[in-house]
C-alpha positions as a Markdown table, in Angstrom:
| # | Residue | x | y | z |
|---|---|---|---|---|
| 1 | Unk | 23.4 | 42.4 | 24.1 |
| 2 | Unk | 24.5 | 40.1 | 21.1 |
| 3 | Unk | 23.9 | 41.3 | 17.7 |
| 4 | Unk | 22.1 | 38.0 | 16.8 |
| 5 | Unk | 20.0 | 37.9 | 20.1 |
| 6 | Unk | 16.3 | 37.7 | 20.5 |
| 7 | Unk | 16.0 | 40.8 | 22.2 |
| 8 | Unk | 17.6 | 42.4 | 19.5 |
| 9 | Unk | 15.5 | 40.6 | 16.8 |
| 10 | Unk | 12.8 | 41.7 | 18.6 |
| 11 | Unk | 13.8 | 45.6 | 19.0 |
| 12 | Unk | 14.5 | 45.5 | 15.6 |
| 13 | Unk | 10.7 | 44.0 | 14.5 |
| 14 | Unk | 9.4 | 46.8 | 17.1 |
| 15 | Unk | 11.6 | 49.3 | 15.1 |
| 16 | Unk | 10.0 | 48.1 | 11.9 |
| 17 | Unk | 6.3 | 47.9 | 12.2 |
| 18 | Unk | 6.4 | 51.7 | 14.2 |
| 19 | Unk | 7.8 | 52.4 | 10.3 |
| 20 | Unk | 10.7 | 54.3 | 9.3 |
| 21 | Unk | 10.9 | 57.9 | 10.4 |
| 22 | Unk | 13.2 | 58.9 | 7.9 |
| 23 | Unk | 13.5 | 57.4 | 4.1 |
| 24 | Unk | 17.0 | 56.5 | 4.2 |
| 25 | Unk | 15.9 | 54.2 | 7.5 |
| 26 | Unk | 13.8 | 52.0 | 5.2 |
| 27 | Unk | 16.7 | 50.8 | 3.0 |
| 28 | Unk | 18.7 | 49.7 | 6.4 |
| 29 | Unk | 15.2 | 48.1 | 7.3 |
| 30 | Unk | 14.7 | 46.5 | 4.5 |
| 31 | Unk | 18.1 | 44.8 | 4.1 |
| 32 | Unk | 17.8 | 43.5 | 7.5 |
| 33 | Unk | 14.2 | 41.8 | 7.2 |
| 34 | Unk | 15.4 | 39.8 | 3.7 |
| 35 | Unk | 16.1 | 36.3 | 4.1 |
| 36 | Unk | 20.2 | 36.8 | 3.7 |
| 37 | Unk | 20.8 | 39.5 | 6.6 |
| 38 | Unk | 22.5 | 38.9 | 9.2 |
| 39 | Unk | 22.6 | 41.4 | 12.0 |
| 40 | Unk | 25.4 | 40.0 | 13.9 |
| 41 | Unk | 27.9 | 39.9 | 10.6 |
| 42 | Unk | 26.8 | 43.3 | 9.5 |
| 43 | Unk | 27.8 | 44.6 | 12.7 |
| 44 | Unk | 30.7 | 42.8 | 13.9 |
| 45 | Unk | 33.3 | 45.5 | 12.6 |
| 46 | Unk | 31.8 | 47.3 | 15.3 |
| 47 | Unk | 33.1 | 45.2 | 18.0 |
| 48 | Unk | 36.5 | 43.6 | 16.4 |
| 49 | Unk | 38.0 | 46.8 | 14.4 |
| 50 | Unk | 40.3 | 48.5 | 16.0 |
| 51 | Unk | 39.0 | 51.7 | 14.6 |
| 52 | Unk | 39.5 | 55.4 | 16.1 |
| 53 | Unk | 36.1 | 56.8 | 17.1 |
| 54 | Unk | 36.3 | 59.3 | 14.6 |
| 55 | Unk | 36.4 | 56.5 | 11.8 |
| 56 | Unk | 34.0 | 54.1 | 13.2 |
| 57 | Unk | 31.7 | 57.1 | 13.5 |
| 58 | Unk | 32.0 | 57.7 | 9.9 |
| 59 | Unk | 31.8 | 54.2 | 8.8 |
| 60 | Unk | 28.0 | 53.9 | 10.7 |
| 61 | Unk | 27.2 | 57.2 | 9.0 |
| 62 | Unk | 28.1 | 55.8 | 5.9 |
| 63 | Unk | 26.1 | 52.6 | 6.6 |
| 64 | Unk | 23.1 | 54.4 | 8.1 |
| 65 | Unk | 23.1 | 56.9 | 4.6 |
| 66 | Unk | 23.3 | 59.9 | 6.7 |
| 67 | Unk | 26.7 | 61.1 | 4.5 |
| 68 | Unk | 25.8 | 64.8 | 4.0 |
| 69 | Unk | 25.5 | 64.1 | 0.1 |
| 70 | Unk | 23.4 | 66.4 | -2.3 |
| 71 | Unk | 20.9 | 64.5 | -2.4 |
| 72 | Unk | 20.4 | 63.6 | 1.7 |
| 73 | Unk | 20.3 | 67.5 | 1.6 |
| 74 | Unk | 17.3 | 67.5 | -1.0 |
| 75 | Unk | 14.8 | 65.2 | 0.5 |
| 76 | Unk | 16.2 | 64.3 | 3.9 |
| 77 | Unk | 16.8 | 67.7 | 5.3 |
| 78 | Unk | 14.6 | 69.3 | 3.1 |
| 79 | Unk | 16.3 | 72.1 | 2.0 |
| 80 | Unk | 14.5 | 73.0 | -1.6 |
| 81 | Unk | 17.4 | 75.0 | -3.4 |
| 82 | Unk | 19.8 | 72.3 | -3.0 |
| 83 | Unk | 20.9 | 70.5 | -6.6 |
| 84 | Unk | 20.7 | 66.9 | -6.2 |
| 85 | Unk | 23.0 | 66.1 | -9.4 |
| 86 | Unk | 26.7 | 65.0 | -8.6 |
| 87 | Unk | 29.1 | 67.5 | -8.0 |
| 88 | Unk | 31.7 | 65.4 | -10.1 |
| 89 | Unk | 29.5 | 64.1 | -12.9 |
| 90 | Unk | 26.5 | 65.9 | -12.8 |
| 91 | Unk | 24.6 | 63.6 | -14.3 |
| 92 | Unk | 22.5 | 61.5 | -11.5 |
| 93 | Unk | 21.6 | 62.1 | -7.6 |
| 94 | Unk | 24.3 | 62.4 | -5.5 |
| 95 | Unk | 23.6 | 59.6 | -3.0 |
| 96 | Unk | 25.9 | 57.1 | -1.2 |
| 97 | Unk | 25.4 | 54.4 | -3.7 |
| 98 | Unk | 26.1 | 56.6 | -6.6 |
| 99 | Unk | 29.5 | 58.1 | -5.2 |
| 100 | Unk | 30.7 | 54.5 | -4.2 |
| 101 | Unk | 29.9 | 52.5 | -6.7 |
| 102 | Unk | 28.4 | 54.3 | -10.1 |
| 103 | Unk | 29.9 | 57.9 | -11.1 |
| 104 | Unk | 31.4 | 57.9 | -14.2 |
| 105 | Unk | 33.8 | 60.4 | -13.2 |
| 106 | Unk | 35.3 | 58.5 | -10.4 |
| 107 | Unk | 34.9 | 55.0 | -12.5 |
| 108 | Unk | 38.4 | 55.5 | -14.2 |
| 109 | Unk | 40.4 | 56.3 | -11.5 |
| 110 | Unk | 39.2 | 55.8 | -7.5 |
| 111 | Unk | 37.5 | 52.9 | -8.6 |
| 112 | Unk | 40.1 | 50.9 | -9.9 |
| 113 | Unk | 42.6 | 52.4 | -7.0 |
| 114 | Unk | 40.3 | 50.8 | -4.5 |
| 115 | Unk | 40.0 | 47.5 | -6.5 |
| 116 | Unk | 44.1 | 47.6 | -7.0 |
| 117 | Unk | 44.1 | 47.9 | -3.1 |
| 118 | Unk | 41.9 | 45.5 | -1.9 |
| 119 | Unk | 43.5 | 42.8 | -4.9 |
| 120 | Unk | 46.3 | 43.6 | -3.1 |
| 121 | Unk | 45.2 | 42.6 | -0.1 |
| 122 | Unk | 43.8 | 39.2 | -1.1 |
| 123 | Unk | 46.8 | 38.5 | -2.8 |
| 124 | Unk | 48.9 | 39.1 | 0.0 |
| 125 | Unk | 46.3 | 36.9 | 2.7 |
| 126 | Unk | 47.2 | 34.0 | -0.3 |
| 127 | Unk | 50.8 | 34.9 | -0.5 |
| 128 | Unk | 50.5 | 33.5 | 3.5 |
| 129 | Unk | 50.1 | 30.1 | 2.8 |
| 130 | Unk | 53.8 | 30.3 | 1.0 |
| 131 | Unk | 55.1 | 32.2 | 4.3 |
| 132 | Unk | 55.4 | 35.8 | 2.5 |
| 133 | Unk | 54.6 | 37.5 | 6.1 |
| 134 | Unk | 55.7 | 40.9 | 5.1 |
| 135 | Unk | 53.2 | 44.0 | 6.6 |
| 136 | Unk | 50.6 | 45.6 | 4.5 |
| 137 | Unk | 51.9 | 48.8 | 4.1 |
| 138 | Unk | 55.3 | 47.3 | 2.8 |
| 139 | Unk | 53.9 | 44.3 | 0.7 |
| 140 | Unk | 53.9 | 44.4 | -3.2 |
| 141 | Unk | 52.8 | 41.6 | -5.0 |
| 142 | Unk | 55.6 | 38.9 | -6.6 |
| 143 | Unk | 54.6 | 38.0 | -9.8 |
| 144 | Unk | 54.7 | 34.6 | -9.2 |
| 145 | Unk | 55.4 | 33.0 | -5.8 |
| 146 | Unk | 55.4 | 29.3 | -5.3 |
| 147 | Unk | 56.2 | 26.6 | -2.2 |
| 148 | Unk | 56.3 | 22.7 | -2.4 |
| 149 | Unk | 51.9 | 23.4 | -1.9 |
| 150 | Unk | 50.8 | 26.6 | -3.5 |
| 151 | Unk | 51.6 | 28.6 | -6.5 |
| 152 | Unk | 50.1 | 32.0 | -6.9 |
| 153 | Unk | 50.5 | 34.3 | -10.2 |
């Protein structure tokens, strides 16, 4: 069954008005019912990966929220001595959005490794165009390269 196929649609509407039986559910419901989601895009990694099983298993964890994170522990699982707070920082709920994108203890130094890495990445799709072929896992960006077309710095 295609992602973007009426019976899907309409599996997905059934899903929604029975309601969400657990609160992280919502957030995935809710994306999918706003004007911009598309089911078939969100999903298409699914299909043209390549992943191991053990990794596209993670990944839909990761997409459904149902990472074991302090604070899926707290209020999902309802296990009331559980600390919510981030084990690095402390400071806020340990949730899925906070470890990936706001911690300030992981700001300084995972955050801008995975920005290096996937600027790397763009930069070598554009180094393409000027016939630098070379495989990801040997490819460092040129400072400038340049062809009768293109020139990227």
């Amino acid at each position: 069954m295609q992602m973007n196929s009426p019976q899907m649609k309409n599996i997905i509407t059934k899903s929604r008005d029975n309601g969400p039986k657990k609160p992280c559910m919502a957030t995935i419901r809710n994306d999918l019912s706003q004007q911009y989601g598309d089911i078939g895009a969100l999903n298409k990694w699914l299909t043209n990966a390549d992943l191991f099983a053990e990794t596209e298993g993670f990944l839909t964890a990761i997409q459904d929220l149902v990472i074991l994170t302090r604070n899926y522990k707290k209020y999902i699982l309802k296990q009331p001595d559980t600390d919510e707070l981030c084990r690095r920082c402390g400071r806020e709920s340990e949730t899925i959005q906070h470890i990936t994108a706001a911690c300030e203890q992981l700001a300084p130094t995972e955050y801008v490794k995975r920005n290096y890495v996937l600027a790397k990445i763009i930069h070598q799709k554009l180094a393409e165009l000027i016939d630098d072929k070379s495989p990801y896992y040997k490819y460092t960006p040129a400072n400038v390269l340049e062809n009768e077309n293109f020139k990227l710095y």
